[in-house]
One Martini backbone bead per residue (centre of mass of N, CA, C, O) as a GRO file, in nm:
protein
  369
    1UNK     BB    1  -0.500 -14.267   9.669
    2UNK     BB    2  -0.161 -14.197   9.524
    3UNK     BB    3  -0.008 -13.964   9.367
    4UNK     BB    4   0.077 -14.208   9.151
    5UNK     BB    5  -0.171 -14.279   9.006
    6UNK     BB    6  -0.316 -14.040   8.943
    7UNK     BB    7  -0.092 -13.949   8.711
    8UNK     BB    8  -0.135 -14.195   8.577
    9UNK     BB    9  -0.442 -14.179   8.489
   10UNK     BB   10  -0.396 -13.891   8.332
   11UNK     BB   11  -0.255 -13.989   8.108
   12UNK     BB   12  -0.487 -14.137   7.998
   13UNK     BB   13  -0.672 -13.943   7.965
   14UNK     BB   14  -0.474 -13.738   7.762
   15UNK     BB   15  -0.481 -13.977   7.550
   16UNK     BB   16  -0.829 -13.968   7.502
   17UNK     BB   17  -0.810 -13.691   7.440
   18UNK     BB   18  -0.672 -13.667   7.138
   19UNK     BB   19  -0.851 -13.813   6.949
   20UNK     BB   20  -1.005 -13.495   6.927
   21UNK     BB   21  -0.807 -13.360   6.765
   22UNK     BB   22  -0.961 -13.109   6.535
   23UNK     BB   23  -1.289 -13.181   6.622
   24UNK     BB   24  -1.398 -12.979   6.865
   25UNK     BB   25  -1.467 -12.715   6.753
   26UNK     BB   26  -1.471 -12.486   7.002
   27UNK     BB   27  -1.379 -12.706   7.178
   28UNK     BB   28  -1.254 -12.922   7.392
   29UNK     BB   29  -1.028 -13.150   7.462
   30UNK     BB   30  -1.126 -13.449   7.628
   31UNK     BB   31  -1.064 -13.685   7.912
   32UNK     BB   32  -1.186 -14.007   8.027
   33UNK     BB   33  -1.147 -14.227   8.355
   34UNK     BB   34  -1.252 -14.510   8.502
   35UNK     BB   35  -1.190 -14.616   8.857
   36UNK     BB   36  -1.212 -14.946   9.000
   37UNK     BB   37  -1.001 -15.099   9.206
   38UNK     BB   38  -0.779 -15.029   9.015
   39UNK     BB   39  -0.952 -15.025   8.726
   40UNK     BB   40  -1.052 -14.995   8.441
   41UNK     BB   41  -1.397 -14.938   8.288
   42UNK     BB   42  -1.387 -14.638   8.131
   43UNK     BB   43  -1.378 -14.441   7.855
   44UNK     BB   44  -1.350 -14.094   7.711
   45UNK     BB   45  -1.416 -13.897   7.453
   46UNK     BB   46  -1.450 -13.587   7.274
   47UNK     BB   47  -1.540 -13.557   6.940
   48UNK     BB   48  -1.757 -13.317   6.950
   49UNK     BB   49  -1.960 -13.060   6.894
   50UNK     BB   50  -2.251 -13.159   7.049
   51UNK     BB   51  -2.212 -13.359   7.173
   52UNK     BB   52  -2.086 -13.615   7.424
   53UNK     BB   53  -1.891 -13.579   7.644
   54UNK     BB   54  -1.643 -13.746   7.819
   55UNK     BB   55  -1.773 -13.843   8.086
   56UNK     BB   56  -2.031 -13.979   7.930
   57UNK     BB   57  -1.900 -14.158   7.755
   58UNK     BB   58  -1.746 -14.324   7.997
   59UNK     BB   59  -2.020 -14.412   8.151
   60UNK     BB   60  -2.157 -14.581   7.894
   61UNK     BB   61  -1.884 -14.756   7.880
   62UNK     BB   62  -1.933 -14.906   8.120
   63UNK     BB   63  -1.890 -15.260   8.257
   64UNK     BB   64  -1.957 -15.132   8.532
   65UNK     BB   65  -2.081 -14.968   8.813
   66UNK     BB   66  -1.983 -14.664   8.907
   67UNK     BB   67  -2.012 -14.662   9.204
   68UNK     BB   68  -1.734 -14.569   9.390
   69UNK     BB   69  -1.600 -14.414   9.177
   70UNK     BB   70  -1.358 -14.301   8.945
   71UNK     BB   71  -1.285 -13.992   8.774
   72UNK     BB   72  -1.070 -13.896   8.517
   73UNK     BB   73  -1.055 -13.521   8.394
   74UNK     BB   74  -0.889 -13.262   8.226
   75UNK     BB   75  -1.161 -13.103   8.256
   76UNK     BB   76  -1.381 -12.927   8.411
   77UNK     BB   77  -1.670 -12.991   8.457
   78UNK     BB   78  -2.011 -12.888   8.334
   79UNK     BB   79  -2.274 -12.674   8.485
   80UNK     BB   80  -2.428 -12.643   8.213
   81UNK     BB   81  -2.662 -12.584   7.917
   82UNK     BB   82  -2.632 -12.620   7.645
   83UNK     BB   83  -2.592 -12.873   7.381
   84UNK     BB   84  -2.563 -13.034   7.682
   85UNK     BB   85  -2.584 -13.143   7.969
   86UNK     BB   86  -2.451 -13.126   8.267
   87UNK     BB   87  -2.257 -13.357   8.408
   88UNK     BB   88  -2.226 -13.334   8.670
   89UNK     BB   89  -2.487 -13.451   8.725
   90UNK     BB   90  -2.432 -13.713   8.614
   91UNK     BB   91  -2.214 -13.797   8.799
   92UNK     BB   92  -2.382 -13.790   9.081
   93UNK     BB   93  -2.624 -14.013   8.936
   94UNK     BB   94  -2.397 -14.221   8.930
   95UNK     BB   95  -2.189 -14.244   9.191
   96UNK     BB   96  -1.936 -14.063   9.169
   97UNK     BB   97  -1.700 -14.010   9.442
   98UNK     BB   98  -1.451 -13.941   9.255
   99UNK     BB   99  -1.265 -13.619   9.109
  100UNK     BB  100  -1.056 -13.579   8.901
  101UNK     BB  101  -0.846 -13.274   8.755
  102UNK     BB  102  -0.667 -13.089   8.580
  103UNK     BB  103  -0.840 -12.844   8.478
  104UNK     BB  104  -0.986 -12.591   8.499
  105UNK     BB  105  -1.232 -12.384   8.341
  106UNK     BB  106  -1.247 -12.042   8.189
  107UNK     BB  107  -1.516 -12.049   8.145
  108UNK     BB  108  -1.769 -11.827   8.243
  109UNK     BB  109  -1.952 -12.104   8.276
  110UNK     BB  110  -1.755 -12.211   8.509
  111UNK     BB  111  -1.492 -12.133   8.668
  112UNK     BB  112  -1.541 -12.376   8.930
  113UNK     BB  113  -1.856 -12.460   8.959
  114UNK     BB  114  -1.802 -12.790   8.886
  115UNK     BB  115  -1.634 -12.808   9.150
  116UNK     BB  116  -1.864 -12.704   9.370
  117UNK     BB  117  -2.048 -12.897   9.326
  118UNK     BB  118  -1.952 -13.162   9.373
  119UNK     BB  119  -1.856 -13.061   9.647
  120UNK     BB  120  -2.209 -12.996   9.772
  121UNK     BB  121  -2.257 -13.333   9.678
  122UNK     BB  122  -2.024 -13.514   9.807
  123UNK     BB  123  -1.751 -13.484   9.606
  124UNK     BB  124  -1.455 -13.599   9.576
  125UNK     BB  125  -1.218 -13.339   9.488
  126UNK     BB  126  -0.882 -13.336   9.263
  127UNK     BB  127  -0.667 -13.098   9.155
  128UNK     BB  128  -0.418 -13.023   8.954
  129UNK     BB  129  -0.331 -13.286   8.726
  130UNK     BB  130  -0.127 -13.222   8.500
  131UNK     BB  131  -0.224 -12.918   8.437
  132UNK     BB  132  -0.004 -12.801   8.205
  133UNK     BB  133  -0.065 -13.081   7.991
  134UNK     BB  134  -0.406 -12.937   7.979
  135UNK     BB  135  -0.299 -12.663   7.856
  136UNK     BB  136  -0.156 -12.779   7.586
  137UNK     BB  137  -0.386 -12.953   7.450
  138UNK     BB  138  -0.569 -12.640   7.504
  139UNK     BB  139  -0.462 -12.357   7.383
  140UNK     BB  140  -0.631 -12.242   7.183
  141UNK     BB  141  -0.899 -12.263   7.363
  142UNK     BB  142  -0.811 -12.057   7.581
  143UNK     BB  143  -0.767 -11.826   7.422
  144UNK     BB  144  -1.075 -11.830   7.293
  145UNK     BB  145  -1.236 -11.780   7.551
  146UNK     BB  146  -1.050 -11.532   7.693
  147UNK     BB  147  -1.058 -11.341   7.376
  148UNK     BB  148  -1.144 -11.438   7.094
  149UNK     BB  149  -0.921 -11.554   6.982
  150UNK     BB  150  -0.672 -11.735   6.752
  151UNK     BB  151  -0.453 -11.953   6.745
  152UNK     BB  152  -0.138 -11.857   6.632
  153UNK     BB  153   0.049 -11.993   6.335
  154UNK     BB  154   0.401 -12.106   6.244
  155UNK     BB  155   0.479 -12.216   5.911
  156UNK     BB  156   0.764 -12.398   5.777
  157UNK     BB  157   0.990 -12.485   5.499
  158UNK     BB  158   1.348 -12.474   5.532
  159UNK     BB  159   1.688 -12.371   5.495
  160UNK     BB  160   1.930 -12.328   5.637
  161UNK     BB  161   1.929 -12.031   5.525
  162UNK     BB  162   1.619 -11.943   5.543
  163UNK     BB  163   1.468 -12.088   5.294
  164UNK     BB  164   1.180 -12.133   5.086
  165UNK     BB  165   1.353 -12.092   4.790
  166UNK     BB  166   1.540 -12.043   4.530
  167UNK     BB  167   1.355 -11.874   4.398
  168UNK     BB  168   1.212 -11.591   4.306
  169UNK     BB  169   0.876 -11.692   4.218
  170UNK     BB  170   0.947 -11.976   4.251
  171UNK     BB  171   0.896 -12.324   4.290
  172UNK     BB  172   1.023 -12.505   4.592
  173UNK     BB  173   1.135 -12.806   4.733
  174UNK     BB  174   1.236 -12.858   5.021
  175UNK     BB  175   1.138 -13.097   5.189
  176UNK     BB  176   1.022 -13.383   5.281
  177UNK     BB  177   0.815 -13.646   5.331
  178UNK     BB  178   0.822 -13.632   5.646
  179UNK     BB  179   0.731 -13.353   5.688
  180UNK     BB  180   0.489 -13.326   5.527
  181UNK     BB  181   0.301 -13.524   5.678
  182UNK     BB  182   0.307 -13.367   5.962
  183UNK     BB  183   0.170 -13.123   5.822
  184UNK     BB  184  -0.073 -13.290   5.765
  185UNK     BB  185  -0.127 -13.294   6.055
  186UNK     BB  186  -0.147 -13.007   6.129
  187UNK     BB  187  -0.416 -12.983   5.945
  188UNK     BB  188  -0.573 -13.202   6.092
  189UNK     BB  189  -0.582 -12.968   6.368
  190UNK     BB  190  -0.698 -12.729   6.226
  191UNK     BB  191  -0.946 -12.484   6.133
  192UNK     BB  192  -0.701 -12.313   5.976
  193UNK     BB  193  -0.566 -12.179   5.690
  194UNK     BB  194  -0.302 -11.902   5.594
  195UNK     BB  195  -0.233 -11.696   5.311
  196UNK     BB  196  -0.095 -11.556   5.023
  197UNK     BB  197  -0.136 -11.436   4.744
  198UNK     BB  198   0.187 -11.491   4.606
  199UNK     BB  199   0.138 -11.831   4.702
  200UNK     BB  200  -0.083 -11.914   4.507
  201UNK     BB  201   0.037 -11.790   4.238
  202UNK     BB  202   0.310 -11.954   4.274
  203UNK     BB  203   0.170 -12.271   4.336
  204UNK     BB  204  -0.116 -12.357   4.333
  205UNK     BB  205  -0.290 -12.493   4.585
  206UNK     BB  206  -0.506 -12.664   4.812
  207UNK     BB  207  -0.487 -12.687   5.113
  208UNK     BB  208  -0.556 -12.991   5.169
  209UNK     BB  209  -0.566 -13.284   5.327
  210UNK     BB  210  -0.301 -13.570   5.299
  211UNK     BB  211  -0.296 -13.892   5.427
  212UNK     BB  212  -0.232 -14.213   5.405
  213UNK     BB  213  -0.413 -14.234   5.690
  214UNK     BB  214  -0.736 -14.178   5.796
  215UNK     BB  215  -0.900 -13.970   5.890
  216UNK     BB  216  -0.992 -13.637   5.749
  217UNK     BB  217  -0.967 -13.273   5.776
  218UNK     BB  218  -1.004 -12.968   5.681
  219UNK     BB  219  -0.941 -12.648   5.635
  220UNK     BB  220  -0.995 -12.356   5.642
  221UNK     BB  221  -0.924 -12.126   5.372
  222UNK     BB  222  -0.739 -11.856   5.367
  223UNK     BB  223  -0.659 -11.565   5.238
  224UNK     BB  224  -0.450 -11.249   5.162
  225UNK     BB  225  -0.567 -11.043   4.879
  226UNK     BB  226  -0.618 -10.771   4.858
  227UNK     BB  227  -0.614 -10.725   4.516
  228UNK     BB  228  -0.709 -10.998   4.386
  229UNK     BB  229  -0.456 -11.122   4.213
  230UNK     BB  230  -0.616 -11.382   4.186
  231UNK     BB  231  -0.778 -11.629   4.092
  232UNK     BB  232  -1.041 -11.788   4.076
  233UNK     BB  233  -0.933 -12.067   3.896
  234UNK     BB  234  -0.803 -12.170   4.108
  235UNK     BB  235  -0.771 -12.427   4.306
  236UNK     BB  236  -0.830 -12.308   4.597
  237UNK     BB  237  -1.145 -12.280   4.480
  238UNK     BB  238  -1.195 -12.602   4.344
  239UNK     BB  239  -1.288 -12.805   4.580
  240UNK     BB  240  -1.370 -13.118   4.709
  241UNK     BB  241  -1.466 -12.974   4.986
  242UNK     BB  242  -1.615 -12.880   5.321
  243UNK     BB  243  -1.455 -12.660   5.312
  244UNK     BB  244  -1.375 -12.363   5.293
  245UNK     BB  245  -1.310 -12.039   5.116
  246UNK     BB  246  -1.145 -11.733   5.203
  247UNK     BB  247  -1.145 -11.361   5.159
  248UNK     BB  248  -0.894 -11.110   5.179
  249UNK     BB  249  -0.939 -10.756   5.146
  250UNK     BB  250  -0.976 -10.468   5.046
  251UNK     BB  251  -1.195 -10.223   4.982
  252UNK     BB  252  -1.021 -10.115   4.709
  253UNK     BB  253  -1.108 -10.324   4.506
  254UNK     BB  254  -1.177 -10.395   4.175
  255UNK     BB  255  -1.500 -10.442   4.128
  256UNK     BB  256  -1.447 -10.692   3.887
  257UNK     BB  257  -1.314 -10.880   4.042
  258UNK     BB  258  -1.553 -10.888   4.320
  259UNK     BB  259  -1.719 -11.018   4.127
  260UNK     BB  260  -1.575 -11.292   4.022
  261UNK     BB  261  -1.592 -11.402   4.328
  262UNK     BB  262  -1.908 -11.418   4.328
  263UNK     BB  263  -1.983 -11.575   4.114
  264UNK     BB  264  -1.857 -11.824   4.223
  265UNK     BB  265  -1.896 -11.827   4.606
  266UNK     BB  266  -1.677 -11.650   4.710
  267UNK     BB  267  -1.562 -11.564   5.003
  268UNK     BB  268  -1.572 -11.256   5.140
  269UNK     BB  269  -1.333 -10.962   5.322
  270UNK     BB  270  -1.340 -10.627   5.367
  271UNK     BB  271  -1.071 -10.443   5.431
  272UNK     BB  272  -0.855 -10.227   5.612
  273UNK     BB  273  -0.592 -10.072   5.521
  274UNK     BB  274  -0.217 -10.135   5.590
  275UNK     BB  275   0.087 -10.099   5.515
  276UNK     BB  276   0.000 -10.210   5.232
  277UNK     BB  277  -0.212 -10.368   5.360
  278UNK     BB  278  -0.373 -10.567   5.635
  279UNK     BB  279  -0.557 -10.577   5.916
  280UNK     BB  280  -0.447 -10.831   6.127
  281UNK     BB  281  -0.636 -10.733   6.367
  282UNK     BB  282  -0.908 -10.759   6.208
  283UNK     BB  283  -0.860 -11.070   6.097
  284UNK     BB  284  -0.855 -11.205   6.400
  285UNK     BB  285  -1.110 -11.121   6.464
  286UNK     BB  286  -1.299 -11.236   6.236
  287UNK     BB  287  -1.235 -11.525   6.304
  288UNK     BB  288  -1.303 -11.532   6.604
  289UNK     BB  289  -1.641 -11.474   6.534
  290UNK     BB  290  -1.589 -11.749   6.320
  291UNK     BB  291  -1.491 -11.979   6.539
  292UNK     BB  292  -1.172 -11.969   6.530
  293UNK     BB  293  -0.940 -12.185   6.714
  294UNK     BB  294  -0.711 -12.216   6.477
  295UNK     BB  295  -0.428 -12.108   6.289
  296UNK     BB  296  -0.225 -12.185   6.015
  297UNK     BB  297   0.061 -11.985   5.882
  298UNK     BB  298   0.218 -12.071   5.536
  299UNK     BB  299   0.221 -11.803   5.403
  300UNK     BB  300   0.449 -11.607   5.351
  301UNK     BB  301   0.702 -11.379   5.419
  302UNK     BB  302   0.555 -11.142   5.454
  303UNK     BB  303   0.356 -11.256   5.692
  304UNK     BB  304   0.589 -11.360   5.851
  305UNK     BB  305   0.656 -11.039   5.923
  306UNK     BB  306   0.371 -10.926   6.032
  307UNK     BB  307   0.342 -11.075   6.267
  308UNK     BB  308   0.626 -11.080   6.406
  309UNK     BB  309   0.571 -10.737   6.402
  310UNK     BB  310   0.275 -10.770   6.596
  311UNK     BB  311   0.281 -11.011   6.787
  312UNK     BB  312   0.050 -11.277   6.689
  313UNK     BB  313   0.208 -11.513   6.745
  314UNK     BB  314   0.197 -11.841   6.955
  315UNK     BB  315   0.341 -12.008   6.734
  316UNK     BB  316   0.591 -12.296   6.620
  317UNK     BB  317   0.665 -12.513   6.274
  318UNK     BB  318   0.991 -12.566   6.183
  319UNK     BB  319   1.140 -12.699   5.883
  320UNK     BB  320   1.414 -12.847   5.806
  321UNK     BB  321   1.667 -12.872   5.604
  322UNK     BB  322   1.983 -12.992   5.490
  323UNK     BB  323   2.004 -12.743   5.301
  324UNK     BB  324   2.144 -12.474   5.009
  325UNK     BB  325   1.929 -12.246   4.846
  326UNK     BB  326   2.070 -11.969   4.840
  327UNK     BB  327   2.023 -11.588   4.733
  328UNK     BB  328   1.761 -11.632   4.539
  329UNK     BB  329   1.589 -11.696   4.766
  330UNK     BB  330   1.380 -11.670   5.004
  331UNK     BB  331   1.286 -11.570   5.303
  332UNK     BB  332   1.092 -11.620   5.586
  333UNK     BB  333   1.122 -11.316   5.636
  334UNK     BB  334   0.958 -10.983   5.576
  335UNK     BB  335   0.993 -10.637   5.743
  336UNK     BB  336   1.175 -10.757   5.989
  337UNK     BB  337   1.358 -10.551   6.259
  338UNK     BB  338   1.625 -10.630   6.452
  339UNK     BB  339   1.835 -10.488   6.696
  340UNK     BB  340   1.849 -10.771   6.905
  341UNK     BB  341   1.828 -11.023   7.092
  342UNK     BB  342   1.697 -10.884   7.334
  343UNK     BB  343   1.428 -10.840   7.063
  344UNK     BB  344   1.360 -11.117   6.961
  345UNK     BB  345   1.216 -11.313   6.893
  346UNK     BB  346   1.091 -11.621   7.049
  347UNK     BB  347   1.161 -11.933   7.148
  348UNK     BB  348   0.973 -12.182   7.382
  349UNK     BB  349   0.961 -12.468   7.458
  350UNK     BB  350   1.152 -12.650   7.302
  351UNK     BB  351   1.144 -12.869   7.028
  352UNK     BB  352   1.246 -13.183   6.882
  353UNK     BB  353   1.192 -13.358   6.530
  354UNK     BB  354   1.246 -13.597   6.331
  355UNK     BB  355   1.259 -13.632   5.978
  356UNK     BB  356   1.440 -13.746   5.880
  357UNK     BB  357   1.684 -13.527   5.761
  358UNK     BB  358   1.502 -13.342   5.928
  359UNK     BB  359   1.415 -13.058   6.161
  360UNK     BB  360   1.166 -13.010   6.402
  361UNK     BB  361   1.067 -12.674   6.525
  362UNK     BB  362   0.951 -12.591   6.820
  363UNK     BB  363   0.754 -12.309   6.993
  364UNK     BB  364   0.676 -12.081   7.149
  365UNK     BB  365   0.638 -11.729   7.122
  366UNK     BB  366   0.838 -11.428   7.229
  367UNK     BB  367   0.789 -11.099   7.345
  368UNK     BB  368   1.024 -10.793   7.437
  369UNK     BB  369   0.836 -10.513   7.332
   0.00000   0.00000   0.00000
């Protein structure tokens, strides 16, 4: 086998990966191909967390016996005994002869020993193949494994002048409706979404997935509203939807607000105030803690200029619109005050993705001080 087959091959694992992508946490989406004589005879990816893995899933499949197959699989399997027995262990007792792997897997429970088994029991590994691939589809993933922190997200939609909306205090919609579309694609791929009471006050969204085709997932919807300003009777206190919303507040809210939203049902979370607000590294301990592997911050201004004044984000996905908001409309971010460009927040892998009129900027953000 030559290596342009082998990356041939995991590109189909990780196309295989995808089809998990949203369903899986906290574990990470894994794709597994078995291919006998240059053929493929079976895929599998992990579909949720406590379920059978990529590779079980893929040998279940096999059109016909795997032994003396080869294996490509995107995260290396696990040799451990969780909610499912180890893979390791069954690749051996299946007889398939060799493991492509593309990226060792640095859960403390695994980290190189499921690649060490394999190949103590005689089964030939091939590691690193499309490396950078396999750990940019589980970057969530990894940032929650080796930190216990949730990979945070910047979305928002603007104006060329980098307007939230036309007035403040008022909502308005900025960008078109492909757009919306992908936001809500972005949506039911991340663990949990998180606003500010603000925003709120001000849209009173309901914060759920709705895509025109398809099975979709709400995310755990979260609040930051120190003061209780929001209404209990809020939309998004009240969807039927299997996602909850959480609240985090000061610890000196108004006791008559904290009893309004525990009569609802609605879980609360007393934090630290900090600056005026809340101790934002606090509150992403505490969803770390809550199992949340990616959180995407939607605003509004205030919020996106402390998490990026804090250095918390990890990701952007900034939807451009072609028009004019003008002078009267908020800001992107507010709070943050930036000295020249070689301090300032920056992306990196900057990719851009057209939808209909707008322009979709994504990629890593990095800080220089």
């Amino acid at each position: 086998m030559n290596s342009q087959e082998d990356v041939r091959f995991m590109r189909l694992a990780l196309k295989e990966a995808t089809r998990g992508l949203g369903r899986t946490s906290p574990n990470p989406c894994v794709g597994a191909i078995i291919v006998k004589d240059g053929r493929i005879i079976a895929k599998g990816y992990h579909k949720k967390a406590g379920t059978p893995h990529a590779e079980i899933n893929a040998i279940r499949q096999a059109t016909e016996t795997v032994a003396g197959a080869t294996m490509y699989v995107t995260l290396e399997p696990c040799n451990h005994t969780g909610k499912t027995p180890p893979c390791t262990r069954a690749l051996v007792e299946s007889g398939i002869s060799r493991v492509v792997v593309g990226m060792k897997d640095p859960n403390p429970l695994v980290n190189g020993t499921g690649i060490a088994f394999l190949k103590g029991c005689g089964v030939a590994v091939t590691s690193g193949i499309l490396e950078k691939e396999c750990e940019e589809i589980n970057a969530p993933f990894l940032k929650y494994i080796t930190t216990g922190l949730p990979w945070m997200i910047m979305k928002a939609g603007v104006s060329l002048d980098g307007r939230l909306n036309y007035q403040e205090g008022k909502s308005g919609w900025i960008t078109g409706q492909e757009s919306v579309i992908e936001a809500h694609k972005l949506r039911d791929r991340v663990d949990a979404v998180l606003l500010g009471g603000r925003t709120i006050l001000i849209d009173n969204p309901s914060l759920t997935t709705r895509l025109p085709q398809g099975r979709t997932k709400d995310p755990v919807r979260i609040i930051v509203d120190s003061k209780l300003s929001t209404h209990p009777n809020a939309k998004v206190y009240h969807l039927d939807s299997p996602a909850p919303t959480w609240v985090f507040h000061s610890e000196d809210a108004p006791p008559a607000k904290i009893a309004d939203f525990q009569v609802q049902g609605i879980r609360l979370f007393p934090m630290l105030g900090e600056n005026g607000g809340l101790d934002l590294w606090g509150i992403i301990k505490t969803l770390g803690r809550e199992g949340l592997c990616s959180v995407m911050v939607e605003g509004g201004a205030k919020l996106h200029g402390a998490f990026l004044k804090a250095q918390l984000f990890d990701y952007a996905y900034l939807f451009y619109a072609p028009l004019f908001a003008g002078d009267k409309g908020v800001g992107l971010t507010a709070g943050l005050h930036v000295q020249d460009r070689l301090n300032a927040p920056k992306l990196v892998s900057v990719r851009y993705k057209k939808l209909g009129d707008d322009m979709l900027i994504s990629g890593r953000i990095t800080y220089y001080n």
